[in-house]
N, C-alpha and C positions, 0 to 999 in steps of 0.2 A: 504493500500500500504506500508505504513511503517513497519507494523507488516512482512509483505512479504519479505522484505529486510532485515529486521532484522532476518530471517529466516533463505534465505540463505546467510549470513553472517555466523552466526554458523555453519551450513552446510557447511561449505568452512570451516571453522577453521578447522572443526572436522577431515575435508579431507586434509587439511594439515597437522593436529596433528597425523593421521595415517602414513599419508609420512614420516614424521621424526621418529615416531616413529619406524618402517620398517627399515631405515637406521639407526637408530643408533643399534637396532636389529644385523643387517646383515652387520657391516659398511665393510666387504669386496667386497660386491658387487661391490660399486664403483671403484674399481679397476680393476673389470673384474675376479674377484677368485668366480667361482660358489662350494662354499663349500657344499659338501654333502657326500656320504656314498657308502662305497663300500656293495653293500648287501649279502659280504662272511661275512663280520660283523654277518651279520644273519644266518649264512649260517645252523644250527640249523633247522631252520622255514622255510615255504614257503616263497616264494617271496612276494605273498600279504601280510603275515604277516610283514616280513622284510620291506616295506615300510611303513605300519603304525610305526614299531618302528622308523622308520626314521624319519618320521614326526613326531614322540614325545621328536625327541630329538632338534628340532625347525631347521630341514635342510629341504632344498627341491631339489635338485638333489640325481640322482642316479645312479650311477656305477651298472651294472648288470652283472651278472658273470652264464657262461653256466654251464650247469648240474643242476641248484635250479630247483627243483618243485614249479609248478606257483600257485598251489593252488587258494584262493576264488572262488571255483567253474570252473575256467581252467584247462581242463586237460592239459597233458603233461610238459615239462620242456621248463626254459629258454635257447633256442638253434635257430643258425640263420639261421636251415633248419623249423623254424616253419610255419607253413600256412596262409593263410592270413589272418584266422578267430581267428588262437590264435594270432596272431600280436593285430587284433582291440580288443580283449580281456585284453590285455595287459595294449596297449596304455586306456583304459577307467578307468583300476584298479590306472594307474598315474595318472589319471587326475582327479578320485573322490578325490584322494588324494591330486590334487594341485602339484604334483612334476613330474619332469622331467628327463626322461632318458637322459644322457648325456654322459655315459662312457660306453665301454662291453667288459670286461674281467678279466683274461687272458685268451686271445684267441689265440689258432692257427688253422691253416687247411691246407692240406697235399699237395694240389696243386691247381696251376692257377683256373682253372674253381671253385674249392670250393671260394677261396679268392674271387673272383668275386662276389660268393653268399651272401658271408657274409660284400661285402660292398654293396651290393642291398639293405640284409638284416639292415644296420647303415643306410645306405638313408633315407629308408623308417619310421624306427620310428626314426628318427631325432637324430641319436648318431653323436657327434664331434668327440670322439677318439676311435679307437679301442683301446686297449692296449695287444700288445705280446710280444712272443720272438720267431719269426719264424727261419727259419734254414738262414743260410747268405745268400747260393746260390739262397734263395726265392724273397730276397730284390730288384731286378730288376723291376720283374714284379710286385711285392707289391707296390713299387714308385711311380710305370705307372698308376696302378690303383690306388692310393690315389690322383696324379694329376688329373687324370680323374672324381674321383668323388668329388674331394676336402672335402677329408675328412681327419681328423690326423691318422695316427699310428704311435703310442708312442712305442717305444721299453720300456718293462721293466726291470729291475737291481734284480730277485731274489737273492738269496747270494750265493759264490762260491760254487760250481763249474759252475753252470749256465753260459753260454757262456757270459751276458750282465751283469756282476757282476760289472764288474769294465767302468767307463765313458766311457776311452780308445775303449773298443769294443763296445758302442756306438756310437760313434765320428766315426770310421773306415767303419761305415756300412749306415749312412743314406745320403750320396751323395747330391746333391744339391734342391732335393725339400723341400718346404718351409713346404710338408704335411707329414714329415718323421722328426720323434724326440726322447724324451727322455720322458718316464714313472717315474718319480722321484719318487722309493722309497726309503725314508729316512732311516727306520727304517731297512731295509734290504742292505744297505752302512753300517751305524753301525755294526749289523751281519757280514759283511766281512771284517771290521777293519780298515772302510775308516771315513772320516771327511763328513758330509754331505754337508759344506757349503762349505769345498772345492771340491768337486765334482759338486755342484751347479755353480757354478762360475764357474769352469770347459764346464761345457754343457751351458754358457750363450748362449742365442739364439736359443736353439733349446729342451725349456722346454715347451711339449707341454702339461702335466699335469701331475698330484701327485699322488701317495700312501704316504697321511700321518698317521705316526703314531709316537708315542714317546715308547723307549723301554729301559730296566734296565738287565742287567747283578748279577742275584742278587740271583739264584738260585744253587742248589748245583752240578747241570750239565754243571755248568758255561755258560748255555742257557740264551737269551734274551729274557726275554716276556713283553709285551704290560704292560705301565702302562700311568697311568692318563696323559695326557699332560703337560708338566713342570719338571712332575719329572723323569725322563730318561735320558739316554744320548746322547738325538739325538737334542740337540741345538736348540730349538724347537724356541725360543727367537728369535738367531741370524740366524734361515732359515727365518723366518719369514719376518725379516729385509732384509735380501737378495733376495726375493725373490720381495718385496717392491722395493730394487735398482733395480732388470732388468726388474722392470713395468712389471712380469711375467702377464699373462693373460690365463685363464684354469680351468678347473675341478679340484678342490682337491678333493679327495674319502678316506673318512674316513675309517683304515681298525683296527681293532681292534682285536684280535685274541688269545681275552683272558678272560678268568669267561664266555665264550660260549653259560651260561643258562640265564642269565640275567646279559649284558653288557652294556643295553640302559643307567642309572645310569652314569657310567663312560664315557662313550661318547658324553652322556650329558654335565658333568663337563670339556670336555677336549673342546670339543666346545667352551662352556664358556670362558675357558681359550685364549682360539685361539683369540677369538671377544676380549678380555680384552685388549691382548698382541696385538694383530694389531693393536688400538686406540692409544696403547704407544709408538711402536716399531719407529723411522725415517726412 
């Protein structure tokens, strides 16, 4: 009997020592930030591949973006007229993996009835956010139906000219449901020569999830491209921190969109960096 209890005793520690271990892993969790990967990151590879690199880069959510071919044996692409056989094809390639579709886009679709589809389509494999940039006059009925299915669409901020560049035509356009927000992407406010963290501050309240990336001005087109997290100019420190003060809550999606052959490395490291900088951040 002793021997028994002493047994599981270890066996509880061990199962303790995994708990902690997990969270100081992933210490954003606790906060409600499901850190994971947008899989244009991959966009290179099929989608089955792009979640394994996902999960080698120690994430487990995922942002899934239409047009990737589904590959591992799925035909067709990831799109939200898919059928309900590549859907459970899908949802199984996540789930061998441990990860979770959480985000789909950038998306748009040209009218009512499609929109429709493609929140049946987020229903059913359990997406939080869409993420687009539909046209203004869509926004009504796009509202109606995200209260209806309670589901987010995130407007996203591509970089000027893009109608949602700047917070402003954000703010003007999601009216009062609570399912209608802001796609924050940081590194694409940089690109149009805004401050991220005051743009952030700007949209408090209505951050319903990320496009992070950190980007550097450093090449001879005077273009921004992706570099490791920390060293760019997109304040990665003090988003951080700010995003910490308004108890944001959401999908970040890692988007990366740089060395395209093999970026996991760097995504890796910037991760890294992400989990460091939050343990320190206030």
């Amino acid at each position: 009997m002793k021997r028994m209890k002493n047994l599981l005793l270890v066996a509880g520690l061990l199962a303790f020592s995994t708990v902690v271990s997990v969270a100081q892993r992933n210490p954003e969790d606790k906060a409600g930030w499901k850190l994971g990967s947008q899989s244009y990151s991959f966009r290179l590879f099929t989608f089955a591949e792009a979640i394994r690199k996902i999960d080698s880069c120690g994430l487990k959510y995922v942002e899934a973006f239409p047009g990737q071919t589904i590959g591992g044996g799925v035909e067709g692409k990831m799109d939200f007229k898919m059928d309900g056989a590549t859907r459970l094809a899908v949802k199984k390639l996540l789930k061998d993996k441990g990860l979770t579709l959480v985000a789909f886009g950038v998306v748009n679709a040209p009218n009512e009835a499609d929109w429709k589809a493609l929140f049946e389509f987020a229903k059913d494999m359990g997406i939080l956010n869409i993420n687009t940039e539909p046209k203004v006059e869509q926004m009504p009925y796009i509202a109606r139906l995200a209260d209806e299915y309670k589901i987010n669409v995130a407007l996203h901020n591509h970089p000027k000219p893009s109608h949602y560049w700047h917070p402003d035509s954000v703010l003007a356009v999601i009216g009062t449901s609570k399912y209608v927000g802001s796609c924050a992407d940081i590194g694409h406010w940089v690109r149009s020569g805004l401050d991220p963290v005051d743009c952030l501050k700007k949209l408090q309240g209505h951050i319903l999830g990320m496009h992070f990336k950190d980007v550097k001005k450093d090449s001879p087109d005077g273009k921004h491209h992706d570099v490791v997290w920390g060293k760019g100019d997109c304040k990665v420190d003090a988003v951080i921190a700010e995003l910490k003060r308004q108890r944001f809550k959401g999908p970040i999606s890692v988007e990366y969109e740089y060395h395209w052959e093999n970026n996991g490395p760097e995504i890796a490291e910037s991760v890294n960096y992400f989990r460091s900088t939050y343990s320190k951040v206030k």
